[in-house]
OpenMM code with the backbone's topology and positions (N, CA, C; nanometers):
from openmm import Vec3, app, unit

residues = "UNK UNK UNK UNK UNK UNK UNK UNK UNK UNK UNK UNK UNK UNK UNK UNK UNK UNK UNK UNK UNK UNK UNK UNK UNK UNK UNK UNK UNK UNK UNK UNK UNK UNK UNK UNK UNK UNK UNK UNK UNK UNK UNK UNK UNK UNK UNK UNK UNK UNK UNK UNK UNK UNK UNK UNK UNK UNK UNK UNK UNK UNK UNK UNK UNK UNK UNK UNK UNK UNK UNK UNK UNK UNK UNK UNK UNK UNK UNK UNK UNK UNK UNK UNK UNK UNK UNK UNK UNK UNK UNK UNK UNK UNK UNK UNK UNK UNK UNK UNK UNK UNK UNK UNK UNK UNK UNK UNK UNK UNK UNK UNK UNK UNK UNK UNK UNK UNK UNK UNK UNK UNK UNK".split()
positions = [
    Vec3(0.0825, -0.1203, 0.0000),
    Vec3(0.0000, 0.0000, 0.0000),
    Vec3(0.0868, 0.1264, 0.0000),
    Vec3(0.1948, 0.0911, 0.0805),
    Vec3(0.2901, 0.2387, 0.1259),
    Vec3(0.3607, 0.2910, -0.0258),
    Vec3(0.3791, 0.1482, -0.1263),
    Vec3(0.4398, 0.2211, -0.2177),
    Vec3(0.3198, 0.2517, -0.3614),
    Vec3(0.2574, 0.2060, -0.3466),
    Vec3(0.0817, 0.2437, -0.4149),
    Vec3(0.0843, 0.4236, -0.4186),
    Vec3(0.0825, 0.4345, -0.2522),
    Vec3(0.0561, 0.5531, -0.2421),
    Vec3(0.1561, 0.6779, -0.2687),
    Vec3(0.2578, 0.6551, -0.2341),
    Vec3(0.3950, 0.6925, -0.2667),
    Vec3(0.4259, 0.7188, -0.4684),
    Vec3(0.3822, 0.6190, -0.4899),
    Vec3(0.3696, 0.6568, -0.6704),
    Vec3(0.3072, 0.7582, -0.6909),
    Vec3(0.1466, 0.7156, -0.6422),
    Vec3(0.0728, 0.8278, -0.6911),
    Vec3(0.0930, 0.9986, -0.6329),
    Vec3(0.1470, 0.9891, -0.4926),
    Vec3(0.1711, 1.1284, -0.4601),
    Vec3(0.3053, 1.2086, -0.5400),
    Vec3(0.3431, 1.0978, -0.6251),
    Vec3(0.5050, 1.1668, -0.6891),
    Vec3(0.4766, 1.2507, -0.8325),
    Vec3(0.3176, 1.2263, -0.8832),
    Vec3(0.2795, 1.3223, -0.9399),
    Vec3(0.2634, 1.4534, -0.9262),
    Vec3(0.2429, 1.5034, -0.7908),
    Vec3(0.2432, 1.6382, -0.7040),
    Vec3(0.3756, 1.7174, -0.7267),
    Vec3(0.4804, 1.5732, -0.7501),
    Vec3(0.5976, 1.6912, -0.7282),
    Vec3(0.6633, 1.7569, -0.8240),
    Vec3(0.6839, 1.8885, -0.8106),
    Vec3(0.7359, 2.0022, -0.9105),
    Vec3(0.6297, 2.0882, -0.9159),
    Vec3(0.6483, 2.1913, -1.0142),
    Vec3(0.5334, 2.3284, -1.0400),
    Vec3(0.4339, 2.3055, -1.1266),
    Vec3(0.3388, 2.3326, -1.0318),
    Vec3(0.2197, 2.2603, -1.1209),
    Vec3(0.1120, 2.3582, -1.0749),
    Vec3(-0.0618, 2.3462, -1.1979),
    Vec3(-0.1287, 2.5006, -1.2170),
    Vec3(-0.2377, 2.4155, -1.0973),
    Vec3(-0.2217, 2.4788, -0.9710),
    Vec3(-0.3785, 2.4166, -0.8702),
    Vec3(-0.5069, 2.4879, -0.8764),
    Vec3(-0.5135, 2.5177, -0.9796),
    Vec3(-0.6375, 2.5890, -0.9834),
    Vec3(-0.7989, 2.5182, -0.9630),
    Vec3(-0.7487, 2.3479, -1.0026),
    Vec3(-0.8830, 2.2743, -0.9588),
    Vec3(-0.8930, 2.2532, -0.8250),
    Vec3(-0.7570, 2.2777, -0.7483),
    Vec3(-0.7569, 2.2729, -0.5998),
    Vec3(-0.8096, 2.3340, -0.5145),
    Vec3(-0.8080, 2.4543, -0.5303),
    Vec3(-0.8768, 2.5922, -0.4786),
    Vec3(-1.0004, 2.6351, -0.5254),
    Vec3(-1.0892, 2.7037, -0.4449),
    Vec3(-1.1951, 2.7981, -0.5278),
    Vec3(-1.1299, 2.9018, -0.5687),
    Vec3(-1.1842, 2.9489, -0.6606),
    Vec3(-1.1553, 3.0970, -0.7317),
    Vec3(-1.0890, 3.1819, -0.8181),
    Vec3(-0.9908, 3.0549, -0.8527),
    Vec3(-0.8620, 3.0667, -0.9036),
    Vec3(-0.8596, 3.0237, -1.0770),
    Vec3(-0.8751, 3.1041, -1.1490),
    Vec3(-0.8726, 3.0974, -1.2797),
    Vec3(-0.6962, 2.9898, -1.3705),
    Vec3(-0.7199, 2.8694, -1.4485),
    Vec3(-0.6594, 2.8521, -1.4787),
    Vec3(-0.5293, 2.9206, -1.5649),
    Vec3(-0.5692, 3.0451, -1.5759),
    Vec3(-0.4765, 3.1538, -1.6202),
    Vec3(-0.4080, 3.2097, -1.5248),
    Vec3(-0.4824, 3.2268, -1.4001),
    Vec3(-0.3710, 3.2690, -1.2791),
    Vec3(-0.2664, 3.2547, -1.2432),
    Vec3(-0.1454, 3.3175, -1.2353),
    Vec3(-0.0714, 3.2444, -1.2299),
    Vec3(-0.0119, 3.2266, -1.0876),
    Vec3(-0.1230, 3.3076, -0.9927),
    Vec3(-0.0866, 3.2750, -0.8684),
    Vec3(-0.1505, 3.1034, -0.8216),
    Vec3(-0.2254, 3.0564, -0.9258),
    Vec3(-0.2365, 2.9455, -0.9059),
    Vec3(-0.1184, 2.8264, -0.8998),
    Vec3(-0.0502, 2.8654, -0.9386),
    Vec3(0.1164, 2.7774, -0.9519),
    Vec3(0.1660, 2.7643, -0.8268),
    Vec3(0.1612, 2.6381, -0.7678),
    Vec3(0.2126, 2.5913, -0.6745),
    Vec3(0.3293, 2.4999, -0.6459),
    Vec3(0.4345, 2.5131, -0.6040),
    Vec3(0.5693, 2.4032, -0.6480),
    Vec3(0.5772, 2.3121, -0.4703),
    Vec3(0.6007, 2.1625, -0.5450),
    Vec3(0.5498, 2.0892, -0.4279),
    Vec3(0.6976, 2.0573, -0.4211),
    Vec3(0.8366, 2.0356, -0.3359),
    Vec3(0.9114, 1.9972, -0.3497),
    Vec3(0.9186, 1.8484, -0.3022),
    Vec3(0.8286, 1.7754, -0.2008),
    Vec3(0.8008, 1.6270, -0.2133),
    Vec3(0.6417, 1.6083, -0.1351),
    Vec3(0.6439, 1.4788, -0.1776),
    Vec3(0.4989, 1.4283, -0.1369),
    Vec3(0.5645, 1.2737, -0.1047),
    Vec3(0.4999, 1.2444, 0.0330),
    Vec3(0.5334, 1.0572, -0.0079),
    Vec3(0.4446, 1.0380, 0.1803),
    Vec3(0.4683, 0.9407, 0.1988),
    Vec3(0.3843, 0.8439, 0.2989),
    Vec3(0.4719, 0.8821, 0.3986),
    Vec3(0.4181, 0.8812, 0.5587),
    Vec3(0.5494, 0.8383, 0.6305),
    Vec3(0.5144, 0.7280, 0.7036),
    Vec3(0.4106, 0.6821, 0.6189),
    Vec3(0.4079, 0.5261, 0.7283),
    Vec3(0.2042, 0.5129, 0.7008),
    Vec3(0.2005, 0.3438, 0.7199),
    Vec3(0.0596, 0.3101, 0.7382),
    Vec3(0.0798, 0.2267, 0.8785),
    Vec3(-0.0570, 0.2721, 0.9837),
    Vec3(-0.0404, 0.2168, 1.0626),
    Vec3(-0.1616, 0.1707, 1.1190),
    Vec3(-0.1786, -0.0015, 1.1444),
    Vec3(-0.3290, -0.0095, 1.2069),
    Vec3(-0.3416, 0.0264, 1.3762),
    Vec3(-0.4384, 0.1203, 1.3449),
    Vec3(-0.4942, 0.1430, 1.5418),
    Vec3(-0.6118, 0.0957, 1.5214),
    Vec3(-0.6504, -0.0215, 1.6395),
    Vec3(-0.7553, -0.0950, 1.6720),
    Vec3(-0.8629, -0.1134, 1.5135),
    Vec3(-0.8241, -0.2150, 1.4366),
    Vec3(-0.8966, -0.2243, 1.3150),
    Vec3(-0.8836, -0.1707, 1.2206),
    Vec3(-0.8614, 0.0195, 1.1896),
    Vec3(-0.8446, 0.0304, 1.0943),
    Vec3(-0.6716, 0.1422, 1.0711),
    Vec3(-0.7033, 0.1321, 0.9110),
    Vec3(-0.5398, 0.2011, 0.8672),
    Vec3(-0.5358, 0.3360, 0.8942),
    Vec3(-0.4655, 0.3735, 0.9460),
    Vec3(-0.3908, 0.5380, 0.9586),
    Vec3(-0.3184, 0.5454, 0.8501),
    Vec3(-0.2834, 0.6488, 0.7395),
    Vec3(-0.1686, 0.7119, 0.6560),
    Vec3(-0.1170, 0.8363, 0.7162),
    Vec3(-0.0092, 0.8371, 0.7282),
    Vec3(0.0444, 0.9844, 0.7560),
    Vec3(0.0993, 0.9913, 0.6240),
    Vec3(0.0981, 1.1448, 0.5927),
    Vec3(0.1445, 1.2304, 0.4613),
    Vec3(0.2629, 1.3193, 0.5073),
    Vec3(0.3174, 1.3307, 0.4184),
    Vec3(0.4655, 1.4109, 0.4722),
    Vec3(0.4389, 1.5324, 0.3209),
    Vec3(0.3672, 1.6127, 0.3372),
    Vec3(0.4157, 1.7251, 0.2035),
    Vec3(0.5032, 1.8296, 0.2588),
    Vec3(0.5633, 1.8618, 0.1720),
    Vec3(0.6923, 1.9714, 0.1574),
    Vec3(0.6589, 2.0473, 0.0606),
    Vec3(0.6189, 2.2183, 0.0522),
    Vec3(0.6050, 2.3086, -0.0488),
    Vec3(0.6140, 2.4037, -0.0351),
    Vec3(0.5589, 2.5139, -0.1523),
    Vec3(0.5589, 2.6498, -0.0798),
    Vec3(0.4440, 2.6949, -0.1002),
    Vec3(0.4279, 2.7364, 0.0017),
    Vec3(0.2632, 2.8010, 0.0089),
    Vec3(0.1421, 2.7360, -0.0530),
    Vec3(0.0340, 2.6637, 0.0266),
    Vec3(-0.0598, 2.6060, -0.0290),
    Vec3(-0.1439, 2.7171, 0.0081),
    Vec3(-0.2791, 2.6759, -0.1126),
    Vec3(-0.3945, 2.7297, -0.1138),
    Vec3(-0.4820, 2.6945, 0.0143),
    Vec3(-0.6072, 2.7588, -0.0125),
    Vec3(-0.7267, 2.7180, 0.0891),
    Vec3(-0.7784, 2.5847, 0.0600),
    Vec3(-0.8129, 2.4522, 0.0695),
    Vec3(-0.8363, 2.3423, 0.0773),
    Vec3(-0.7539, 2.2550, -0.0206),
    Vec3(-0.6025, 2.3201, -0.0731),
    Vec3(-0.5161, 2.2762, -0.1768),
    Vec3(-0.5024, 2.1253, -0.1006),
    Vec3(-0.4375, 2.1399, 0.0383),
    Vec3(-0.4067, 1.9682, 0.0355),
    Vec3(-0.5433, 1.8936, 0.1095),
    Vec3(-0.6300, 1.9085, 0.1051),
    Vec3(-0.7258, 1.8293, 0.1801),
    Vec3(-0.8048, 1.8014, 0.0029),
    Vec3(-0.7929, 1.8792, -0.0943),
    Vec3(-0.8355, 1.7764, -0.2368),
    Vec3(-0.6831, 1.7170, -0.2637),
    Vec3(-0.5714, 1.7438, -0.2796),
    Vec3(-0.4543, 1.6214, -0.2780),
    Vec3(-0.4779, 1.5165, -0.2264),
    Vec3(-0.5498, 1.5069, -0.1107),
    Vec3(-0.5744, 1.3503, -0.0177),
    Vec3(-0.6864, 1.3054, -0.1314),
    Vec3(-0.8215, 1.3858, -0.1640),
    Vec3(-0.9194, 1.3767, -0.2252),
    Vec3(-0.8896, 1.2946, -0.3201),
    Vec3(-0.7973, 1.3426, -0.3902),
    Vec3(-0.7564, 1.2694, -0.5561),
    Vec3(-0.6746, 1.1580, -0.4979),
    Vec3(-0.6031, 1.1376, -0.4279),
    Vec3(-0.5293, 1.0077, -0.4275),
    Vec3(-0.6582, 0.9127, -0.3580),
    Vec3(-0.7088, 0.9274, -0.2230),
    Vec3(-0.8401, 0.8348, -0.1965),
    Vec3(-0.9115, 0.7966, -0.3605),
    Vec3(-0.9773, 0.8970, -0.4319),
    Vec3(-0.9985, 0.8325, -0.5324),
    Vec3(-0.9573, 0.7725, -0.6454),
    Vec3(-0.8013, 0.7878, -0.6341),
    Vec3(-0.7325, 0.6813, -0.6875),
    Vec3(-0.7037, 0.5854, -0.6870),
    Vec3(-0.6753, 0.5193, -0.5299),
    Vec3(-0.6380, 0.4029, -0.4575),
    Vec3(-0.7925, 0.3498, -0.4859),
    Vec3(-0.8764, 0.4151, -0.4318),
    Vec3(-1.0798, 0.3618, -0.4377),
    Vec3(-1.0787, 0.3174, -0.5469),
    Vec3(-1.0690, 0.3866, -0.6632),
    Vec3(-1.1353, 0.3245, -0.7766),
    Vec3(-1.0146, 0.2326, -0.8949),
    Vec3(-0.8612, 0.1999, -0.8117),
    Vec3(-0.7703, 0.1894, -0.8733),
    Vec3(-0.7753, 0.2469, -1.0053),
    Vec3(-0.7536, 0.4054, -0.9946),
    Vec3(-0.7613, 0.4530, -1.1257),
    Vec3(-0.6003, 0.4694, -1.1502),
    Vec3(-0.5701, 0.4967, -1.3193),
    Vec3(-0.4687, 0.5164, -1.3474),
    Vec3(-0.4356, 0.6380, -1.3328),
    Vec3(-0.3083, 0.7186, -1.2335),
    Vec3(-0.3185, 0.7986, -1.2064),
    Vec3(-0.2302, 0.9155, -1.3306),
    Vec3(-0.1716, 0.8883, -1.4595),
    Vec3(-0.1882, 0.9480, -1.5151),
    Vec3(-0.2458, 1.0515, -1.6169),
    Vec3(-0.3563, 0.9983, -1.6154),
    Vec3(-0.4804, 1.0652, -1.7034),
    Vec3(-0.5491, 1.1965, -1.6009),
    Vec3(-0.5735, 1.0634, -1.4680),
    Vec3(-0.6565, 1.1903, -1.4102),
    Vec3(-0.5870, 1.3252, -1.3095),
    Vec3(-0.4412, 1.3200, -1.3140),
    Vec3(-0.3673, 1.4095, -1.2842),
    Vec3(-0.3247, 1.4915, -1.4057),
    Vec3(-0.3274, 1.4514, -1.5172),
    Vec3(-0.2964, 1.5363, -1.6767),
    Vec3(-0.4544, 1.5866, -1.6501),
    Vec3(-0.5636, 1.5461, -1.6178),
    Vec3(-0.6599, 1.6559, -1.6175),
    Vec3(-0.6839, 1.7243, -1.5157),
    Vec3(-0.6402, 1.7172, -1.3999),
    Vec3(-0.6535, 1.7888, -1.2688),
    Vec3(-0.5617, 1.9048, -1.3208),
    Vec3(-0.4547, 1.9098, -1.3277),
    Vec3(-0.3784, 2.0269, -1.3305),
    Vec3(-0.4043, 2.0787, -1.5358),
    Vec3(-0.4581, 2.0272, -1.6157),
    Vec3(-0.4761, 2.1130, -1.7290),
    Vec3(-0.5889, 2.2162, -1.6770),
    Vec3(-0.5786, 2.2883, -1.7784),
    Vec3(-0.6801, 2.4073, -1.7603),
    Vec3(-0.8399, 2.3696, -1.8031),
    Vec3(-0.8218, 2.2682, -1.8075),
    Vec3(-1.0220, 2.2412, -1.7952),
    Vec3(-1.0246, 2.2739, -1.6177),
    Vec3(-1.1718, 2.2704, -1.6626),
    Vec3(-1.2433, 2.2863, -1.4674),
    Vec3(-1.2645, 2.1442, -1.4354),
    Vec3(-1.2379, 2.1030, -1.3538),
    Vec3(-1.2344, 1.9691, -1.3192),
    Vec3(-1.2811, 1.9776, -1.1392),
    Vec3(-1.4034, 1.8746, -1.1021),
    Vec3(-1.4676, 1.8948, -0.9562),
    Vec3(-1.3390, 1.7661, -0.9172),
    Vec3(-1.2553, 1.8340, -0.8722),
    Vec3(-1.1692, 1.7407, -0.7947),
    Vec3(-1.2056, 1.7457, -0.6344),
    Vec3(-1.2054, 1.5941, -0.5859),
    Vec3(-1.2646, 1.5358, -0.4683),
    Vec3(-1.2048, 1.5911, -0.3062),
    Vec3(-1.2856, 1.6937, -0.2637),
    Vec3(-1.2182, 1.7281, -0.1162),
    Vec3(-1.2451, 1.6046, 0.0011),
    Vec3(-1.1470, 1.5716, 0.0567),
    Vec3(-1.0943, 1.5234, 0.1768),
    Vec3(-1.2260, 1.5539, 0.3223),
    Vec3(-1.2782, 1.4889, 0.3795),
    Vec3(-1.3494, 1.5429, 0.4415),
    Vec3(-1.2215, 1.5563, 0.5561),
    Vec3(-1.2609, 1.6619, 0.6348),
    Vec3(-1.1666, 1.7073, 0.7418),
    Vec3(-1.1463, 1.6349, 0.8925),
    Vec3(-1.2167, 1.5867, 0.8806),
    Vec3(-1.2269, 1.4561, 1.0273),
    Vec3(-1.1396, 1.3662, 0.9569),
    Vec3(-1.0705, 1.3341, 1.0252),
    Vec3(-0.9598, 1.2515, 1.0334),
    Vec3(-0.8264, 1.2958, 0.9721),
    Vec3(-0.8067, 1.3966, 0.9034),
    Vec3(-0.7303, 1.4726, 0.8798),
    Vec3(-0.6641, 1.5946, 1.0158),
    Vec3(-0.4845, 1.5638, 1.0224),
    Vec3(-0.4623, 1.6141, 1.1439),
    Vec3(-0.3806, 1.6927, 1.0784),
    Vec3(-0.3142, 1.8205, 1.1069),
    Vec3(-0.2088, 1.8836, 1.0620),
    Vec3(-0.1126, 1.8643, 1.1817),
    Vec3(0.0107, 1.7851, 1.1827),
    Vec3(0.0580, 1.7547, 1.2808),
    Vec3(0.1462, 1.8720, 1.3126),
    Vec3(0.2104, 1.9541, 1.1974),
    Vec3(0.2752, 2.0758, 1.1963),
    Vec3(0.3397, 2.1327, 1.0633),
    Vec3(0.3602, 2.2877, 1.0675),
    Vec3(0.3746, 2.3358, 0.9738),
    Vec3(0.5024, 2.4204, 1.0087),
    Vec3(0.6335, 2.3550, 0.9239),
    Vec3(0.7453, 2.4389, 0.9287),
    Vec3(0.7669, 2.5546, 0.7733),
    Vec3(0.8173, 2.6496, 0.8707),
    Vec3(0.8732, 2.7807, 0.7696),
    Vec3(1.0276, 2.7597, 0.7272),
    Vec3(1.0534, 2.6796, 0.6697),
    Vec3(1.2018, 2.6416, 0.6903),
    Vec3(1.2687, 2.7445, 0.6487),
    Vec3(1.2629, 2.8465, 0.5051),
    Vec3(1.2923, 2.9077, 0.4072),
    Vec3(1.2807, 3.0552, 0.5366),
    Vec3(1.1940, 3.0586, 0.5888),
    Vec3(1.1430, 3.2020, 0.6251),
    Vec3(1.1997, 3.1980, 0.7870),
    Vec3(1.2471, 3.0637, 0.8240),
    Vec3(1.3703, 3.0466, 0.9876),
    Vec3(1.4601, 3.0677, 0.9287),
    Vec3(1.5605, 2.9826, 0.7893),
    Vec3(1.6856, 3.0205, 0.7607),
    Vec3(1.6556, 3.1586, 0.7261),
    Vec3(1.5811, 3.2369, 0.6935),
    Vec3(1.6610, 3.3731, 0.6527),
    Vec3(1.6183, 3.4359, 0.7695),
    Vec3(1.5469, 3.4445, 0.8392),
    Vec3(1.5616, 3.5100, 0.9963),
    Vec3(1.5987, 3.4293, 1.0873),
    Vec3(1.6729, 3.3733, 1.1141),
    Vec3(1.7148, 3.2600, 1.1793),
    Vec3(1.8299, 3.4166, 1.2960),
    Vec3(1.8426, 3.3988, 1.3987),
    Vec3(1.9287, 3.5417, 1.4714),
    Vec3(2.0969, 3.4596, 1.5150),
] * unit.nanometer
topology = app.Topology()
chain = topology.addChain("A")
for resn in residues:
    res = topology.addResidue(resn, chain)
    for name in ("N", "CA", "C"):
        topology.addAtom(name, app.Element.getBySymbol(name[0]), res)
């Protein structure tokens, strides 16, 4: 499963247009451009019956519900074993595409480092 998931999140990585990620955001925007520098698993783990995934993303600056549809699209990848090249060549082309939000229960943000914005104020 760990490396299932790990494939499909390696589509995320590099600069890519999130405009199906976000509301509001015109595929011409180009503040829609988001650069992911990695995506991958840090582990599946069963607590009492069922699987936990932890996600490890690394980027700069996400949108308003940018990674809770990232979980969206991979759940419905792994769900429907889809091939995840097609439907990531249409998530990020400039069609409008209803890509699948993450419901927020069970989703934890364990933490959010400024790495870029400590090294340069770092005292």
């Amino acid at each position: 499963l760990e490396e299932r998931i790990n494939e499909v999140l390696q589509h995320f990585v590099g600069t890519r247009n999130y405009h199906n990620f976000t509301s509001g955001k015109a595929p011409s925007d180009a503040s829609a451009k988001r650069f992911v520098v990695s995506f991958r698993t840090g582990g599946v783990q069963v607590i009492n019956g069922r699987q936990y995934v932890s996600l490890q993303v690394d980027g700069q600056s996400f949108m308003i519900h940018q990674i809770r549809k990232m979980v969206g699209i991979l759940v419905y990848i792994l769900r429907f074993n889809k091939d995840p090249k097609p439907t990531f060549a249409s998530a990020f082309s400039h069609a409008k595409l209803s890509v699948p939000i993450a419901p927020s229960i069970g989703l934890l943000l364990d933490r959010v480092l400024y790495k870029q914005y400590n090294e340069k104020n770092s005292h």
